[in-house]
N, C-alpha and C positions, 0 to 999 in steps of 0.2 A: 557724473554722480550728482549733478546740480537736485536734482530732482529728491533727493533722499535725506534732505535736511541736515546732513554729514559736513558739508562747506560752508564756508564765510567768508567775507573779503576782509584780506588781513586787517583793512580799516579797522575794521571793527573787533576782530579777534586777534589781535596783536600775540605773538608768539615767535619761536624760535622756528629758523625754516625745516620744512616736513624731514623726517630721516629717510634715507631712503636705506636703510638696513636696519631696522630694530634689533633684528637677532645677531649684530653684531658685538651686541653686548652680553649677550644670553650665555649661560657656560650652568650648564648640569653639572651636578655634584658629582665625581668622578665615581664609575661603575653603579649609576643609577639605573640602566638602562635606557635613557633618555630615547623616547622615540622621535624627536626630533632629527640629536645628531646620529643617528643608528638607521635612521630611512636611507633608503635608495638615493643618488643624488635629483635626479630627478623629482622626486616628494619632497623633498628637502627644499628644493625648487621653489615647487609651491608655498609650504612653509613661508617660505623669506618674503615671496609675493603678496602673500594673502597678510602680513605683517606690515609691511610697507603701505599696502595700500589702505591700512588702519592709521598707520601714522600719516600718512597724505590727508585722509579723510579728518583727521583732528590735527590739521595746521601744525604738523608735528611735537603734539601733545597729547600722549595716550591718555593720560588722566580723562581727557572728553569723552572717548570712546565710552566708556563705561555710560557716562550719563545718555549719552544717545540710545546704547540696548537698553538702559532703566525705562527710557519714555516709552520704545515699540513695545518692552514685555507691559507699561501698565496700559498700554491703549487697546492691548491682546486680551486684558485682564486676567494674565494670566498670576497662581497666587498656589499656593501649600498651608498646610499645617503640618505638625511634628507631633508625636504622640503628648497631651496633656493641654496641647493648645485649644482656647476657645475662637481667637482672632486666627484670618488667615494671614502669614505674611509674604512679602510679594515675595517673586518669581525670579534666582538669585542666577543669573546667565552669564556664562562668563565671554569676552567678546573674541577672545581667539577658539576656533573650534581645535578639535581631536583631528586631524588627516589620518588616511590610512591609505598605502595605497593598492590598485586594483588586485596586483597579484596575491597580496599579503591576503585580503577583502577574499580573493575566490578559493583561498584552500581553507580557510576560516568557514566560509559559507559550505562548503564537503562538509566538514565535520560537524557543523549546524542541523545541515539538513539530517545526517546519518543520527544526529541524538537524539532528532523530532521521530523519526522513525520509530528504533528503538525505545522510545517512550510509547510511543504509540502502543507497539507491539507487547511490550508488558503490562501496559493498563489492558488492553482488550484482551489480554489471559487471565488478570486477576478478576475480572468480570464477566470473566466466558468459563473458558474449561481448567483455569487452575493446575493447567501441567505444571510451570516453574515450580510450585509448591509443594505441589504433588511428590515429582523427582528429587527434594530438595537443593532445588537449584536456588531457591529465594525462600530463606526462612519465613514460615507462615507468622512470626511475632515482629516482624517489619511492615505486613501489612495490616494487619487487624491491630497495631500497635499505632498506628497513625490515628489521630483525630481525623484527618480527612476522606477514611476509608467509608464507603457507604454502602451497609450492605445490605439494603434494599437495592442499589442499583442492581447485585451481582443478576445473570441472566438477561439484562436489558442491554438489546441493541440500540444505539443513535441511527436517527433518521437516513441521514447521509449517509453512513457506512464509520464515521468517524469520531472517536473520542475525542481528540485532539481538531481545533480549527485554527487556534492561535497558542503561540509559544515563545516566552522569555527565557533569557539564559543571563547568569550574571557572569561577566567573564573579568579575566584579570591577565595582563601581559606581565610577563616576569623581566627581572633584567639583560637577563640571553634573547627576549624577544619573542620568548615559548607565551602562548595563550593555552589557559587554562580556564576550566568551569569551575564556578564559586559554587553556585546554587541553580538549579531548574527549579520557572515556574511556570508552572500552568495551571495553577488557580486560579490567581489574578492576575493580566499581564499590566501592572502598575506601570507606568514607565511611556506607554507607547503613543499616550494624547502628548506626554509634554515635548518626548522626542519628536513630534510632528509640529508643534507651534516654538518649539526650540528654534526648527529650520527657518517657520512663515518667519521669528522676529528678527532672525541673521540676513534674512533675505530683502525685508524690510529695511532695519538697518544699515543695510552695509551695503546696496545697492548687487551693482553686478560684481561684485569682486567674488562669490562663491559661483560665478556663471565661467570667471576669468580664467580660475584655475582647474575645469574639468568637472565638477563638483556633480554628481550624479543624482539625478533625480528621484524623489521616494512617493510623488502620485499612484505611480505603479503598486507598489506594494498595499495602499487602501483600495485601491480598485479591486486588487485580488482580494483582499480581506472582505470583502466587500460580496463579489458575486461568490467567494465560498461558503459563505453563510446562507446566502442565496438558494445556493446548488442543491440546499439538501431539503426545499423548503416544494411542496407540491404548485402551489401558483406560479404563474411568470411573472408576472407581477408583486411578489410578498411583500410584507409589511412586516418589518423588522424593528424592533425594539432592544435598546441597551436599557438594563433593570439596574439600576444603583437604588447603593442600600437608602442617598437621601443628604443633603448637604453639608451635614455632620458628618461622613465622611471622612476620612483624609485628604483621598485622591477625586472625590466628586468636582470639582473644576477639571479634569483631563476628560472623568466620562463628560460633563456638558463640552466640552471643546470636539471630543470626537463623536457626540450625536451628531452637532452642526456641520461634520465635516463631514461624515459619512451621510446624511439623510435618514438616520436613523431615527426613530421618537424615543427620547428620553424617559423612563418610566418606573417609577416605584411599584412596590406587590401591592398597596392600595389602589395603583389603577387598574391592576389585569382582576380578570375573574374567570375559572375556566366553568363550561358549559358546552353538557354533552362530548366531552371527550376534547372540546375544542378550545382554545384562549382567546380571553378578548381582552381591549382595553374598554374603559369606561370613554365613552366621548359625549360631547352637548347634542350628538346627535343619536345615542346609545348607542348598543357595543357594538365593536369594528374588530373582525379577528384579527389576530396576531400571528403570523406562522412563523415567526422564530426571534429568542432572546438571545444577547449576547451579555450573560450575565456578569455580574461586576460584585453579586453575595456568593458567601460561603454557603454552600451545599446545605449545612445543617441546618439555616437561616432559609431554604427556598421555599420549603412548604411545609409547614406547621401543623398539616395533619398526618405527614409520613418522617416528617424528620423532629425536629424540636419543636414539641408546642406552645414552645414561650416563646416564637417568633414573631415580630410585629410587623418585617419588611417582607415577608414572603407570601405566598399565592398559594392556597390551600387549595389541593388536589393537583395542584401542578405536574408533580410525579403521573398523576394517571393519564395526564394529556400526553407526557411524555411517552407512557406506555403503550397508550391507543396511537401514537404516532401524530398526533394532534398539535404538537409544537416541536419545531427542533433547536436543540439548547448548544449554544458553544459556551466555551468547554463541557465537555457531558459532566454530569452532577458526580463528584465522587471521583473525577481524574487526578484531584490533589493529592492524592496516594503517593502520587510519583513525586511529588515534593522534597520529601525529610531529606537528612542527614544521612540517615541510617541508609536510607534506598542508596545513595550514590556511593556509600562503598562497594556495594554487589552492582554496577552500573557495566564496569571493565570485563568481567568475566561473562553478565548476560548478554553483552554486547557479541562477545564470540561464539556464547550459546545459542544466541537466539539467530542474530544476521551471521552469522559463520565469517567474522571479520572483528580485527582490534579497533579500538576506540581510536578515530582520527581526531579527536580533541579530548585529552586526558583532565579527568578530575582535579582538583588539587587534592589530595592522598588525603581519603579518609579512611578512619576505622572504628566499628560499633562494635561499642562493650557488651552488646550482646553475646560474643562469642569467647572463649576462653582465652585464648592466646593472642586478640586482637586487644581484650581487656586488659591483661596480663602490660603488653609493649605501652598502652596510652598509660597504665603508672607506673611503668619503669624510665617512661619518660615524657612525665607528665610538666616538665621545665619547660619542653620545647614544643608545646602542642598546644590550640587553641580547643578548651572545652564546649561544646554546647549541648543541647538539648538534642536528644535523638531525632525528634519528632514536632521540635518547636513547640511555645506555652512553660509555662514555668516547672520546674524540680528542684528536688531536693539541693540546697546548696549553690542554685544559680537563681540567685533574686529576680523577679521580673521575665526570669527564660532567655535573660542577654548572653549571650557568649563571655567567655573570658579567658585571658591567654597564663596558660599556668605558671608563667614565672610570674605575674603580678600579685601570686595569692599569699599572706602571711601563712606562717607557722600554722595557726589555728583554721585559718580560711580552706588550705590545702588537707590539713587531716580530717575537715567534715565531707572536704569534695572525696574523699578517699573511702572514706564511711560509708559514703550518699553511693559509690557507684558499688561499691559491697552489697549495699543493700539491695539496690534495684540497678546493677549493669544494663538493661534494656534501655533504658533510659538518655543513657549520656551518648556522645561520638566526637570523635575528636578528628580533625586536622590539623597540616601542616601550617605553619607559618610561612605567608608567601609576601615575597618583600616585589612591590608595585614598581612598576617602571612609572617612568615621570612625562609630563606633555606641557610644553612652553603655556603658561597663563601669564595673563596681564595682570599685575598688581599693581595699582596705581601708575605709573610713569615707566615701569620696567614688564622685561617678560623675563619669569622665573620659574626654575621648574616645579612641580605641584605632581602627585601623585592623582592616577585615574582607572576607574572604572569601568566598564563599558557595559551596557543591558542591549543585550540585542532582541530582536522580533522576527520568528515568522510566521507565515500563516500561510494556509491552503487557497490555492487559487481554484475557480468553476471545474477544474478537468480533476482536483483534487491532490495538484502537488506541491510542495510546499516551495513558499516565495519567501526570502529575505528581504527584509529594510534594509536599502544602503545607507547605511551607517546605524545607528541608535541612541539611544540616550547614554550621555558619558557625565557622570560624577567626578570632580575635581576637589580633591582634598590637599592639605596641607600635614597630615596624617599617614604616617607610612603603614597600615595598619588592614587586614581583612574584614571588612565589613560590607555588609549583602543589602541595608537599609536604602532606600529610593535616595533620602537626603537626609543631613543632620545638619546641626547648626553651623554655620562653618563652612558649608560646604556650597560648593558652587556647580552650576550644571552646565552643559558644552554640548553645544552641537558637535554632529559625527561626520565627518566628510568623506566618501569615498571617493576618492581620484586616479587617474589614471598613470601610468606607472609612466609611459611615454610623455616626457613635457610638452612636444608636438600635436599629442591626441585633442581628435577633435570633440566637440562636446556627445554624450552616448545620447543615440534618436531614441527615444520611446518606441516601443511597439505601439501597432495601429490598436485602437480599440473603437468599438464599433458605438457609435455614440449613443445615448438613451433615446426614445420617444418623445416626440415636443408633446410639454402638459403644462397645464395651468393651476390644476387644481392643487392643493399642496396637504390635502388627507385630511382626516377628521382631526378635529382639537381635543386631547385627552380633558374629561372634567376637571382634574386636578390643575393643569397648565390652564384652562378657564380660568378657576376660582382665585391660582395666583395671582395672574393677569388682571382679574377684578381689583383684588384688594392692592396690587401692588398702584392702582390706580386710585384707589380711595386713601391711601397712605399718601402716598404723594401731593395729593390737592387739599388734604386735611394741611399737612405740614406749608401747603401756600398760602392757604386760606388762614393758616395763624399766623405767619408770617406778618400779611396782608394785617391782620389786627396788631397786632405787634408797631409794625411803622407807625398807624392812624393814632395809636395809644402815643407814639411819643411826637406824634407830631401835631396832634391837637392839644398834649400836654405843655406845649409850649410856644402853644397860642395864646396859652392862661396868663394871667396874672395873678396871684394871691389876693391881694386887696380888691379885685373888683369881679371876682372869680363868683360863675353862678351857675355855669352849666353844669351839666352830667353826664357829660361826654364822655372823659375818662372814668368814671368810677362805673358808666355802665361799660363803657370798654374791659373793664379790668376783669368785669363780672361775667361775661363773657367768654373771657380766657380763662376763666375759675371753672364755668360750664361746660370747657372746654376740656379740664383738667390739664392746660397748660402751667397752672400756678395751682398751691396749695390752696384750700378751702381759707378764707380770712385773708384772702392777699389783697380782697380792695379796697382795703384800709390804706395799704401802703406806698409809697410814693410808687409814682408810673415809671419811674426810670426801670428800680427796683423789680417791678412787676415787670416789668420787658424783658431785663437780662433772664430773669427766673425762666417765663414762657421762651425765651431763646437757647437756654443752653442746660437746663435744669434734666440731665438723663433719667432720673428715678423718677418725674413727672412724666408718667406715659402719653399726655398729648403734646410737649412741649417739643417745639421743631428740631431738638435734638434726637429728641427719643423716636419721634414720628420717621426724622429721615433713618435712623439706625434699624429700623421696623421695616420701612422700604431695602434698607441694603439688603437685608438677610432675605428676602423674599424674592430681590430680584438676583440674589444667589443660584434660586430656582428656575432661573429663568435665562443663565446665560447661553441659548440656544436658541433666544428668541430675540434677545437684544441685539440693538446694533454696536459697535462702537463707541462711537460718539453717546450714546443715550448710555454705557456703561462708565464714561469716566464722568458725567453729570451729575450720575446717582452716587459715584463713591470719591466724589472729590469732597474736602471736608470744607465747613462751616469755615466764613469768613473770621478772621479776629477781629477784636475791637479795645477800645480802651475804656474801662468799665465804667469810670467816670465822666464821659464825654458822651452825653446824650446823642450830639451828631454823630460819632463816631459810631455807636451803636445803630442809629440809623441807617446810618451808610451802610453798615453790615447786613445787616436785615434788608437791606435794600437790593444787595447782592444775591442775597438767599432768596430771595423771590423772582429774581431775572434768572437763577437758578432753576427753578419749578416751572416756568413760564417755557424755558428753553426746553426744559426735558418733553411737557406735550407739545410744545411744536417737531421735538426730532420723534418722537413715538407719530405722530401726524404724518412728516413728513416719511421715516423712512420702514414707518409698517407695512406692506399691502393691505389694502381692505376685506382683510379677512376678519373669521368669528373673532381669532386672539386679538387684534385690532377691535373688534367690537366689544371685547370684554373689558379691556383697557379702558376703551372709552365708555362705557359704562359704568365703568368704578368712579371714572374722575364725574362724569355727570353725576350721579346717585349722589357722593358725597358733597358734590356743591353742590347739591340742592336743598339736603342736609342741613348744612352748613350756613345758607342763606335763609332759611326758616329760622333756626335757632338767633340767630345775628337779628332777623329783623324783631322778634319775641323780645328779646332781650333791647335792644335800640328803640322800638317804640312802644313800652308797655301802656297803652294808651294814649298816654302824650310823651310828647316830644318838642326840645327845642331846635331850632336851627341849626346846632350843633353837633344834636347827636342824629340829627338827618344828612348832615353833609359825611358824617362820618359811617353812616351805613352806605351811601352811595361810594363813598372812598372802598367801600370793602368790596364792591361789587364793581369799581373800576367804572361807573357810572359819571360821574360828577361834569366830563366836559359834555356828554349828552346830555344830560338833564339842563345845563346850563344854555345850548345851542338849541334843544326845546322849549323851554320855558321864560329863560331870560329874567328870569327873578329869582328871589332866594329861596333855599327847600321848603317844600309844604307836606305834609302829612301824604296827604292822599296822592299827588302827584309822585310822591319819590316809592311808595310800597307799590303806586302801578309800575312804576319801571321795573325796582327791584323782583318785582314779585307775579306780575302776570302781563309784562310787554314780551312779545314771543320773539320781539328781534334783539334784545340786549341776551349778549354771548354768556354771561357771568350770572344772568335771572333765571327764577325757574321755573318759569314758563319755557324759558329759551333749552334746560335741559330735561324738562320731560317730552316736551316734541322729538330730544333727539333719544332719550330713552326708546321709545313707543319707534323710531325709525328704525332703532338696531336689535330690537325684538322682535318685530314685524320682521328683520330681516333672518334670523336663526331658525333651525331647521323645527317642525312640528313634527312631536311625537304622536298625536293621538290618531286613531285610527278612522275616528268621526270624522274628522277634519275640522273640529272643531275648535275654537280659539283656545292656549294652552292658557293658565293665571296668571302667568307676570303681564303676558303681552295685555290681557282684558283688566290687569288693573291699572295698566300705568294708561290705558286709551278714559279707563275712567275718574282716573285722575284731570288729564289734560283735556276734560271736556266738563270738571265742576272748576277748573280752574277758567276755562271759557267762560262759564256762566258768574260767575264774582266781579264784583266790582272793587274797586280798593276803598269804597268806604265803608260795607260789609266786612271791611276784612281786622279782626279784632280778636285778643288770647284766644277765646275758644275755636277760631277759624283757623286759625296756625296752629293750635295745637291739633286738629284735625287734620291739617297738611299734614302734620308731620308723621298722623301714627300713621295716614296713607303710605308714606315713603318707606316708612321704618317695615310694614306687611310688604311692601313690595321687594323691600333688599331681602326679606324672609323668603319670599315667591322663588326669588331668583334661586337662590343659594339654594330652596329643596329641589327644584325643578334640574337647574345643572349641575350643580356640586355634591364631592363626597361630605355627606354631613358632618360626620366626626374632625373634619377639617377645618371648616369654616372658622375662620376668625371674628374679632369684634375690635373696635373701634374704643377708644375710650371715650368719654363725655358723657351725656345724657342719653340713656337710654330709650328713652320715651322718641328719641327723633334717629335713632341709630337701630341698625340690625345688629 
């Protein structure tokens, strides 16, 4: 396990020697159902192994362990919100997993698969021939009583043959050991990106110790999900797309984790457009069909010209693609039906109605007040019943639509819920209270028991049967209490292990699968991931390139002396960063210290390197499917501290924040392909330094200049040891605006990034059918050929001011030519040199 960053030589981590029994302190709360001490002894087995070898791996000090999962979940970036939050917060993993073992795992998966069925089979009645309703087998106010029932879908077939392609279930192990169903989903199957990088950060972490104990593999199961999407799709080849609603989101981190995992293209309703019956996405190259979504909106939200028109993330006509057969959707639109409260009471009896067999995984006991004597028992014993909402969303008497368990309700709370279900019985549904078995967690130095959840997945494999994930996402509470929510505060989330029951068994071989087609190409670039990628790159190099003035301000500031102080160094620096809208308008009155911290950490100044990086996070939000690693803990690691009084100390800092931005385009350099997103990337950070070195030189030589404030325009442009190895004298006017400004080999001038503009236009795809040169590419070629013909003593305000509106038409060229317009972002500063 050397390899897995887990060890140290006691030298250095001094500690008590490893335990080699953790759990031999461990003792559940008696008739918890602990599935620890209740496993087979064999999983049990495992258990103590896969314990130990946490305490080995932390020099027998669990307290480490924790910090070892912190570092792989933030290097995964992996992150949540909770209803109300604006920030995400990180990724809370607990480092002992949930065990299960094989045999328990294969009568679990029978009655899995027998519900997928069964769901199946009543969504494709309520959308077909409406027998169940017909015969009153399934009251018609269960269905048409759902927000999620959609009855434009009713009469529409799916592509494939299938409603259903992927399935959640929320399950719960009682203290005897029984598993029972909380909730079915198959809206949204929340759950299923973090269950998958739950595994990659345990696997990370903790080296071979989940290889040690059997631990089964779940490649298998995306694979299936994978070509069952596929299967229903007319190309051999398709082009599949997951549609999230867009970063605001809750769960948008799980869909970017499972685009990059699956190869799917990440895509909002602003990118698709259907045309002629068919979908496409929007790309730099125009539209590329789409032959099937794996949607991640609410039905009501897909298409705003058949469902809600006051949708902004959905694809208008989408329905009709769907109807001419033109895209295949998983989950079909409108299978949330199967959802509610209310549905899982009648679950047990359609089950015999429908497959001529009892439910091999039993509900936990519900009953909807829609019916008299079902109403009647939930208040006569409404003490020992958890209320909710029939159909989910708020009612009468249940604030918000949260559940609540009727002994908690006052006097007054219980007589309106009694009123509320008088008035409208359709509405509410009540279950049993179901007390959790419990699963050893690591809490700081000890393992304790902890109550858990389990959300399992399956989905249809190419031949169209359904496949289980071994194991899924398991919830660890401290809370003995029913609740169906992905996470709450508090709560911690646990890989799922499926093991085998045999402590001898050998690890399980995968089936063969037949490997893909060697390809290089890696699909068109949707416009939207362009225009990110651009600006996610002009934010970036703006926030360096203030940086970069930031240092020069305090370090030519204290080159000064008062008494014999004459330059203009600093107070054009200041002005500069005021141009910049780093600092408030009037800030170059005041001291440079002052103006540095302000441009350094000032977040309500939208240019200032705090606000500029915090503009980059949220954008490269959008993009966690394109980033590497390493380029995602660069971008979200925070600004150095400083001591506010200590100019050096500030410096230092600022120092760091630039070896910061430096690092990030060499790892986008180094670990991009040179592809268009690569090219966009690098077009943003070109465009905005060149931007940026206009404006700097304007402002630094407004006709004249001292010595001073030429060394310090070369500092900004990282010039100064060239200029010094060419010249060998001190700065001069015309010598330092040719480097800066028209020497086509300095990396940082912009001469040096319109050549590479004018490289990565010339290289992106041509739309016109003349074949004739498109705007951007014919204005940046005639840019970088009046910047040939200038010399640097011609070069004076009216000449930069003309560079600059060139630049600012050309960021405008770009943006209409590849991006969706109504997207397009702006830069703060001056406009006159900014798109």
């Amino acid at each position: 396990m050397s390899d897995t960053g887990l060890s140290a030589p006691k030298a250095e981590l001094p500690g008590p020697e490893p335990c080699s029994d953790p759990l031999a302190c461990y003792d559940a709360a008696p008739g918890s159902g602990d599935i620890y001490n209740s496993a087979p002894p064999a999983v049990a087995q495992h258990w103590r192994d896969f314990a130990a070898g946490l305490a080995k791996a932390g020099q027998g000090d669990l307290r480490r362990i924790q910090a070892y999962i912190d570092r792989h979940v933030d290097d995964l970036g992996l992150a949540f919100r909770v209803t109300g939050d604006e920030q995400e917060r990180p990724w809370p993993l607990a480092p002992m997993p949930i065990i299960i073992g094989a045999q328990e795992w294969h009568s679990l998966e029978a009655g899995l698969v027998q519900r997928a069925n069964l769901l199946e089979a009543v969504i494709a009645d309520i959308y077909g021939e409406q027998q169940l309703v017909f015969d009153g087998r399934l009251p018609a106010s269960i269905v048409t009583g759902s927000a999620n029932f959609a009855s434009r879908m009713v009469g529409m077939k799916p592509n494939g043959g299938y409603f259903l392609n992927v399935y959640a279930v929320d399950l719960a192990r009682g203290p005897t050991g029984e598993w029972r169903v909380l909730a079915d989903r198959v809206r949204l199957p929340t759950g299923i990106g973090y269950a998958l990088e739950n595994r990659l950060a345990m696997a990370r972490a903790t080296g071979d110790l989940l290889a040690s104990i059997g631990t089964r593999r779940q490649a298998d199961f995306f694979e299936a999900l994978r070509h069952g999407i596929a299967a229903a799709c007319a190309r051999v080849e398709p082009r599949i797309g997951l549609l999230t609603p867009g970063r605001f989101n809750q769960s948008y981190p799980e869909q970017a984790h499972l685009a990059r995992h699956l190869g799917f293209s990440l895509v909002e309703g602003r990118d698709l457009v259907v045309r002629d019956g068919r979908l496409f996405v929007r790309t730099i190259a125009g539209l590329k069909r789409i032959d099937a979504l794996w949607r991640w909106i609410n039905t009501r939200d897909i298409d705003p010209l058949h469902f809600d028109s006051r949708s902004r993330i959905g694809v208008p006509n989408l329905l009709s693609a769907c109807a001419e057969g033109g895209v295949a959707i998983a989950n079909w639109p409108g299978a949330g039906v199967i959802d509610s409260r209310a549905m899982s009471a009648f679950l047990p009896r359609l089950c015999k109605s429908v497959l001529s067999e009892p439910l091999k995984l039993p509900n936990v006991a519900t009953w909807w007040c829609g019916q008299a004597e079902e109403r009647q028992y939930v208040l006569d014993n409404l003490g020992k019943l958890i209320v909710s909402a029939a159909f989910g969303g708020p009612v009468s008497a249940l604030p918000g639509g949260r559940s609540i368990a009727g002994s908690e309700l006052s006097p007054e709370q219980r007589s309106k819920l009694v009123q509320a279900i008088d008035r409208r019985p359709m509405d509410y549904a009540a279950q049993e209270i179901v007390n959790l078995s419990t699963t050893p967690c690591l809490v700081e130095d000890r393992l304790e028991p902890r109550s858990f959840t389990l959300r399992a997945f399956l989905a249809r494999d190419g031949e169209g049967r359904w496949v289980a994930l071994a194991g899924g996402f398991g919830r660890v509470s401290d809370r003995d209490e029913l609740r169906t929510s992905l996470m709450g505060l508090g709560d911690l989330s646990a890989d799922v292990c499926i093991v085998e029951d045999s402590y001898s068994a050998q690890t399980v071989v995968p089936p063969a699968l037949a490997p893909p087609a060697v390809r290089r190409a890696d699909g068109a670039l949707p416009s939207q991931s362009a225009d990110n990628l651009f600006w996610l790159g002009r934010y970036c190099e703006r926030a360096h390139q203030t940086a970069l003035a930031i240092r020069t301000l305090l370090d030519t500031a204290s080159g000064q002396h008062a008494e014999t102080d004459t330059g203009t160094a600093t107070a054009r620096l200041s002005a500069l960063l005021e141009r910049w809208s780093a600092v408030p308008p009037g800030s170059a009155s005041l001291p440079p210290l002052q103006t540095a911290i302000t441009a350094l950490t000032a977040k309500r100044q939208p240019g200032s390197v705090a606000a500029l990086v915090e503009t980059a996070r949220q954008i490269a939000l959008l993009l966690r499917d394109r980033l590497s690693r390493d380029t995602w803990r660069v971008i979200h690691r925070p600004l150095p501290d400083f001591k506010a009084h200590d100019p050096d100390s500030v410096s230092a800092a600022t120092g760091i924040a630039i070896e910061r931005f430096a690092a990030f385009a060499r790892l986008m350099a180094d670990s991009m392909a040179r592809t268009p997103a690569w090219r966009f990337l690098d077009m943003g950070i070109s465009l905005e330094r060149a931007s940026l070195i206009v404006q700097a030189s304007a402002t630094m030589v407004p006709g004249s200049a001292s010595a001073e404030d030429l060394a310090a325009l070369l500092e900004l442009v990282d010039g100064q040891s060239l200029y010094r190895s060419r010249y060998l004298t001190m700065p001069f006017i015309a010598p330092v605006l040719d480097m800066v400004l028209l020497d086509p080999v300095q990396p940082r001038g912009l001469a040096f990034q319109i050549s590479r503009l004018a490289h990565h236009l010339a290289a992106l795809p041509n739309l016109r059918d003349d074949g004739m040169m498109e705007l951007p590419l014919r204005l940046v070629r005639e840019l970088r050929g009046n910047l040939e013909g200038i010399t640097a003593e011609n070069l004076d305000q009216i000449a930069l001011q003309g560079i600059g509106a060139r630049i600012a038409e050309l960021s405008d060229a770009i943006s209409r030519r590849y991006f969706l317009q109504e997207e397009t972002g702006a830069l703060p500063g001056d406009t006159a040199f900014l798109a």
